[in-house]
C-alpha positions in Angstrom: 2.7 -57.4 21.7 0.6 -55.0 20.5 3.2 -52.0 19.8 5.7 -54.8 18.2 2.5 -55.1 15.8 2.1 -51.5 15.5 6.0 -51.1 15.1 5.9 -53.4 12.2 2.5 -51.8 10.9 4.3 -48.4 10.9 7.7 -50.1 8.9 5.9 -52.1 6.4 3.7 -48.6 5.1 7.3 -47.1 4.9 8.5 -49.5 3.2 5.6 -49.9 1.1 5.9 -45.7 0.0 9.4 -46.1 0.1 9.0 -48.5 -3.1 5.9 -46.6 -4.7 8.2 -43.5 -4.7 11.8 -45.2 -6.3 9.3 -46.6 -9.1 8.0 -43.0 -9.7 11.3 -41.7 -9.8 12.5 -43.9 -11.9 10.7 -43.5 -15.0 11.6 -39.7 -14.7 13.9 -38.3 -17.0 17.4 -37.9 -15.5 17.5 -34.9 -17.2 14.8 -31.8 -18.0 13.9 -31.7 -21.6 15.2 -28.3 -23.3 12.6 -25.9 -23.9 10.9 -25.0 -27.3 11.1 -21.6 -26.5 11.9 -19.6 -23.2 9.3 -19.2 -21.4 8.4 -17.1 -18.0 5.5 -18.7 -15.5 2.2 -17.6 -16.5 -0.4 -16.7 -13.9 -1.6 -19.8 -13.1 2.0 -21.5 -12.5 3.1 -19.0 -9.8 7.4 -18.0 -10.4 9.3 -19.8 -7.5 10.2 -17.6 -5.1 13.3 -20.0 -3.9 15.9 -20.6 -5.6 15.0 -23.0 -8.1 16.6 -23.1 -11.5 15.3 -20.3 -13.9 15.0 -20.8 -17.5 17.2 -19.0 -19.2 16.4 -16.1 -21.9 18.1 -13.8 -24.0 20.2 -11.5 -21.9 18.5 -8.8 -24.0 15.0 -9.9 -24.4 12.2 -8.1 -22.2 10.8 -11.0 -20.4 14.3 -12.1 -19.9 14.9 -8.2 -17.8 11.2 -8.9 -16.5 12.4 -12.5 -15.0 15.4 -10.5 -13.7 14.0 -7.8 -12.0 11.0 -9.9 -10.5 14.1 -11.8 -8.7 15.9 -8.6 -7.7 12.8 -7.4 -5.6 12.2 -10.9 -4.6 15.8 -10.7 -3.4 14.9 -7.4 -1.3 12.0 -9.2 1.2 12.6 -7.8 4.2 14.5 -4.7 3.4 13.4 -2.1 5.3 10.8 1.1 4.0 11.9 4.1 3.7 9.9 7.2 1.8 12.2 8.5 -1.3 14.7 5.3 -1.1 15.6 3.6 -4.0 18.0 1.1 -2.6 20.2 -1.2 -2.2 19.2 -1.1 1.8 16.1 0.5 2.0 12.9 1.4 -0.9 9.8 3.1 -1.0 7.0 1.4 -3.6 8.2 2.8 -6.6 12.0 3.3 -5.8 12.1 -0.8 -5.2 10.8 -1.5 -9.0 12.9 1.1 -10.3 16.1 -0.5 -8.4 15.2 -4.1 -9.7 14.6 -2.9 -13.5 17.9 -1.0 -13.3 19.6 -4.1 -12.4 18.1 -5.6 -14.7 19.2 -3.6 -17.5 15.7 -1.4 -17.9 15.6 1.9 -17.2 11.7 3.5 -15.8 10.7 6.8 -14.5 11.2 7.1 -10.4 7.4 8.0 -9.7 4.6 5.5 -9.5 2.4 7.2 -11.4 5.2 7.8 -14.0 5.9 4.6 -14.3 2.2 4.1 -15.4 2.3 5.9 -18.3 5.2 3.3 -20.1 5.2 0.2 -21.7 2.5 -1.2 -22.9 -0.9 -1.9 -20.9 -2.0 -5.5 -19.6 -5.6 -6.6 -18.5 -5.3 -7.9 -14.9 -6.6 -11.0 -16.6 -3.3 -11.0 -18.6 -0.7 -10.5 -16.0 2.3 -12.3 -16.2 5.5 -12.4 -13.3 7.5 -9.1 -13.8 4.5 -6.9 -15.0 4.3 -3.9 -13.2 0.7 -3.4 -11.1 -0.5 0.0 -10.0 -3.5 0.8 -7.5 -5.4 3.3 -6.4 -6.8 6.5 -8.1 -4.7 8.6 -8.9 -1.4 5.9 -9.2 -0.1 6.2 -5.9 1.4 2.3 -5.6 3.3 0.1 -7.1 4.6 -3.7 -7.3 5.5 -6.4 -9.5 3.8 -9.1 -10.3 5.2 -12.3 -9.0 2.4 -14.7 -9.6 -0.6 -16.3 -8.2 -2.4 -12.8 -7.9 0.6 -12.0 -6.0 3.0 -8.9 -5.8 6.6 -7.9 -4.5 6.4 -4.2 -3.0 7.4 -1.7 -0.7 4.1 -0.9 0.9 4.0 1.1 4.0 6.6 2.7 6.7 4.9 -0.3 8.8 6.2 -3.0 6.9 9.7 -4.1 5.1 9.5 -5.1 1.4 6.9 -8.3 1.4 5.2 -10.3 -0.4 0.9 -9.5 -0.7 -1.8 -10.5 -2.5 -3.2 -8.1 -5.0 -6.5 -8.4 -3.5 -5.7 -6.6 -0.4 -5.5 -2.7 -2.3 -7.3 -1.4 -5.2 -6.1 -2.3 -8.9 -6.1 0.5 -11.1 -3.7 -1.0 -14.0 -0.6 -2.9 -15.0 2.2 -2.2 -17.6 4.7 -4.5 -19.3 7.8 -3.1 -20.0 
């Protein structure tokens, strides 16, 4: 008797959060409003790593290349290190930002520390997804910025391309190109 109570216990909370959720969903909109203006996820609203639905920007537009190229080393995780690679199979730090960029239609210098000279300079406070993040003194590392205080890189002939929090090495500066 008592798991025939227990049974029914179990069915009548699904039930129950069954309903709760059809109400929910059913004073969504069916379908997304259209932006005011394109926008790319900020650092407290992380960019979705899986393939959710990107808003779209100007083919031409910087953040729209940013957005791109944040996806094309997203795209890479797992991609083995290799010292002087710049792709499509294998990437050193500054050889896998340079691959996504050119993909993306943006053209950067091959070095790390190179690439730390162009653009225009953002406060770690300001980072957005697809900024470019340098560490250590001199610039000997790079990644983008994915969001979250979190970076796509190449880091170490120990490790493929991967996902890391920026915490983990020393920030020296970021660009946005």
């Amino acid at each position: 008797m008592r798991n025939r109570v227990s049974a029914m216990a179990t069915r009548a909370s699904i039930v129950a959060a069954s309903a709760a959720a059809a109400a929910a969903f059913a004073v969504l909109p069916t379908q997304p409003p259209a932006p005011a203006a394109p926008t790319v996820p900020g650092p407290t609203a992380p960019a979705p790593i899986a393939s959710a639905p990107i808003t779209l920007l100007s083919a031409t537009s910087p953040a729209a290349n940013r957005s791109s190229a944040m996806r094309n080393a997203l795209s890479k995780v797992g991609a083995p290190y290799r010292y002087g690679s710049a792709g499509p199979n294998a990437f050193d730090c500054s050889g896998l930002v340079s691959w996504a960029f050119k993909i993306a239609g943006t053209s950067l210098p091959r070095s790390s520390r190179a690439m730390s000279t162009v653009g225009k300079a953002v406060s770690k406070s300001d980072l957005q997804p697809g900024d470019l993040v340098f560490f250590y003194k001199p610039v000997s590392h790079v990644g983008i910025y994915i969001g979250d205080g979190k970076i796509v890189h190449a880091s170490s002939r120990k490790s493929p391309v991967k996902v890391s929090d920026m915490g983990r090495m020393p920030f020296t500066t970021a660009r946005r190109v």
